[in-house]
N, C-alpha and C positions, 0 to 999 in steps of 0.2 A: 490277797485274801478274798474271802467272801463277801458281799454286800448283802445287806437287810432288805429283803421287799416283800412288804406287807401283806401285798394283795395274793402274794405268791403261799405266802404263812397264811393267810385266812383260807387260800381257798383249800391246803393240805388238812386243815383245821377242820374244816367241816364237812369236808371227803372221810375224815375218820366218824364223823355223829353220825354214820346211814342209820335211820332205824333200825332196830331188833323187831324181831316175828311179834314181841306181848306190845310193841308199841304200836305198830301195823295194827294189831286186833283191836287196842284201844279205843285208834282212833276211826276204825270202822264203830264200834260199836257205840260211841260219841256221836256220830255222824247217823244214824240206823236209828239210834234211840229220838235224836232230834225230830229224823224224819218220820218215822214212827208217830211222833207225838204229837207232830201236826195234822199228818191222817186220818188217827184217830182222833182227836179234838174236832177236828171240821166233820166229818163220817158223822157222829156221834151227837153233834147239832143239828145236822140234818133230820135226823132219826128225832131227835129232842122236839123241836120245835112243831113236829106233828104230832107229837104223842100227851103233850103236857102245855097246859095254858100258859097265853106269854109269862104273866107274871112268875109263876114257877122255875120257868127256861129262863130269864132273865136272874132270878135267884138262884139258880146253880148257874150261870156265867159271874155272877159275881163274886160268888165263893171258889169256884174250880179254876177263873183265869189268871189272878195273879200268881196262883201257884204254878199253872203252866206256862204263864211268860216267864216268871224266872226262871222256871228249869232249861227255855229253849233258850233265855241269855246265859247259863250254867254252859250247856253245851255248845254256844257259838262261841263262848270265851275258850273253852277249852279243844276245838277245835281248829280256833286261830293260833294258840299258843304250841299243839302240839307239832300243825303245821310250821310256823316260823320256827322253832326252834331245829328243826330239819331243815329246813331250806333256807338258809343265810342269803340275805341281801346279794351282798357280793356274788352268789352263783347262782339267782335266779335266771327262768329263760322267761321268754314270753309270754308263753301262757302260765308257765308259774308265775310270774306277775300279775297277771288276770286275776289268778284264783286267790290268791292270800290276798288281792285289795277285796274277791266276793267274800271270804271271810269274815273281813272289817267292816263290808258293809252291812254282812249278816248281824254280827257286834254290835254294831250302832243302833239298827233297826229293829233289834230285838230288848238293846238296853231303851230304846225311846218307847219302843210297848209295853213293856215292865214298870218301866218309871212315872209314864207319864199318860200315857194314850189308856190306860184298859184301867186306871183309876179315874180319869175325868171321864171316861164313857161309862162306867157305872156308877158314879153320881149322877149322872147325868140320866141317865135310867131310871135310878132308883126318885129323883125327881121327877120326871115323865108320869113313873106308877102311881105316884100319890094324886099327881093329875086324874090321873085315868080312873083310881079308886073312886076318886070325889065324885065324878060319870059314869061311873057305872062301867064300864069299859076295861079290858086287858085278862078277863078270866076264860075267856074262850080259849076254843084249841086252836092251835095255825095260824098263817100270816095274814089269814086275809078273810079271817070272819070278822064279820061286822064292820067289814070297809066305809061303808055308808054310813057308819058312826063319827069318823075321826072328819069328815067334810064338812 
């Protein structure tokens, strides 16, 4: 009779999960919108920070980042998931190995800026400001008016 081997049964298993064409588009467009939203966030600071006194650009960083860190951990989750569920352990290569641990570390790195980093750096801020309010300090445009103040 036949024997049972497992590794033989998983890898027919997940030769049959190839993705379809709308999970292909998905996941490009999970990955596009991520990247997308880093470019424009960073673009858009640059642009910010000369145009609008710090305290301003520091008050729309505190209102506009949490919502864009969670959406870049939205899309790092869901770009891990759509990945590993198409590519099963058992039949990773190499560099797919690579890429789904950059996934994970995108995950991790992007749940520790959601959670923890982009809410202690705007307390942290918004502490600084009320500093800076008390001095007279922080209504200027740009990074580097009134340098000769903060010495």
């Amino acid at each position: 009779g036949q024997r049972f081997q497992p590794r033989f049964a998983a890898a027919e298993m997940a030769m049959e999960g190839e993705p379809g064409s709308l999970v292909k588009v998905l996941h490009l467009l999970v990955l596009s919108s991520s990247w997308g939203m880093q470019l424009w966030v960073t673009l858009t600071g640059f642009v910010l920070i000369r145009s609008v006194s710090r305290h301003t650009f520091g008050l729309v960083q505190s209102k506009l980042f949490p919502f864009y860190f969670h959406s870049v951990l939205g899309c790092a989750f869901l770009n891990l998931s759509i990945y590993a569920v198409y590519h099963p352990r058992e039949l990773l290569s190499p560099s797919e190995s690579v890429q789904i641990w950059l996934y994970f570390l995108c995950l991790v790195l992007a749940a520790i800026n959601a959670r923890w980093l982009a809410q202690s750096t705007a307390e942290t801020m918004l502490k600084m400001q009320t500093i800076e309010r008390e001095h007279g300090l922080g209504g200027e445009v740009g990074r580097v008016a009134k340098q000769e103040a903060y010495t």
